[in-house]
C-alpha positions, 0 to 999 in steps of 0.5 A: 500500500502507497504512503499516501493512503495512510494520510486519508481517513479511511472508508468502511468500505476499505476495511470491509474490503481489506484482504490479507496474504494467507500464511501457514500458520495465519489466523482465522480469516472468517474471524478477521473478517467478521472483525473488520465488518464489526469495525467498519459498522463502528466507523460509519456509526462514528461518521454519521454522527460527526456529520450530524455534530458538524451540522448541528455546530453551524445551526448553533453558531448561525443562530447564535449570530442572528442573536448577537445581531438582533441584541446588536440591532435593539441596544443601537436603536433604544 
């Protein structure tokens, strides 16, 4: 694997997909599997919320400058 894809954040699907060389005395592939389909699950769970926190984030600070503005706007004018 290039150097470069260690600098991206991984997908789900990356992990999902990720294969392994097989050796003699290697471990359990359906185990490795099943593992790296339980992290991949985790990670599009972790995601998924960080979008939401991040849009949640901008509707707070969208809000919080309407205020400002609004109790700018009424301590101009009194």
């Amino acid at each position: 694997m290039a150097e470069a894809h260690h600098k991206q954040p991984l997908r789900p699907w990356q992990i999902r997909e990720r294969c392994f060389n097989v050796r003699r005395r290697g471990l359990d592939p359906v185990e490795i599997r099943a593992f790296l389909h339980r992290v991949a699950d985790e990670l599009t769970a972790a995601q998924t919320a960080l979008v939401a926190v991040q849009e949640e984030n901008v509707r707070i600070k969208n809000a919080l400058r309407a205020w400002q503005s609004a109790q700018s706007a009424h301590h101009r004018y009194r």
